[in-house]
C-alpha positions as CSV (number, residue, x, y, z in Angstrom):
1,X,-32.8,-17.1,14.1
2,X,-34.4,-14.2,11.8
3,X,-32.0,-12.1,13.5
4,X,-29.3,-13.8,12.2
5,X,-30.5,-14.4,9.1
6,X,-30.8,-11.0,8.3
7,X,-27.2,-10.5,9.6
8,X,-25.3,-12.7,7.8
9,X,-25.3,-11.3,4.1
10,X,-24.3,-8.0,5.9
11,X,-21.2,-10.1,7.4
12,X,-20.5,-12.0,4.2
13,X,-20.5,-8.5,2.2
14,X,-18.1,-6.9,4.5
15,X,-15.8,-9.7,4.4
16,X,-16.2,-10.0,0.4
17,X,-15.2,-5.9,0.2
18,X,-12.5,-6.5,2.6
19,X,-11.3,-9.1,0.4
20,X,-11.1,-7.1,-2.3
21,X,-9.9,-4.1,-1.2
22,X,-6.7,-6.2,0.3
23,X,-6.5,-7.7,-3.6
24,X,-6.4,-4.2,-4.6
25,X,-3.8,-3.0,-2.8
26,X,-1.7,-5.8,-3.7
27,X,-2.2,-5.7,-7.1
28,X,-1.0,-1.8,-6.3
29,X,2.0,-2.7,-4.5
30,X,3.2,-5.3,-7.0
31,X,2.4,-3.2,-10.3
32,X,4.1,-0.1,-8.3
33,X,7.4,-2.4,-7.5
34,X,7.2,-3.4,-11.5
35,X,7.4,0.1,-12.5
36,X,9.9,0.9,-9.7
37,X,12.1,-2.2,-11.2
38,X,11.6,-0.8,-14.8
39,X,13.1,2.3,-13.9
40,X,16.0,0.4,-12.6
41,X,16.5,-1.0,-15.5
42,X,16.0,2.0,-17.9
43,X,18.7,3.8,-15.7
44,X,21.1,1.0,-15.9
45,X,21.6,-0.1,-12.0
46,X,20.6,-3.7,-12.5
């Protein structure tokens, strides 16, 4: 049981950076389609 103990914070911090790091690179994708759209729009296609 100490074994796992010890463990499981290890587990729970991988999963929590993971986590964010997928957040991230959302966050990145969306703000990167927003600008993409903008330019779209400054040009005059949409």
């Amino acid at each position: 049981m100490d074994h796992i103990r010890k463990v499981l914070p290890k587990v729970r911090l991988n999963l929590g950076e993971r986590v964010k790091s997928i957040s991230f690179e959302g966050l990145n994708y969306r703000s990167k389609a927003i600008s993409h759209t903008v330019k779209l729009l400054q040009v005059g296609y949409i």
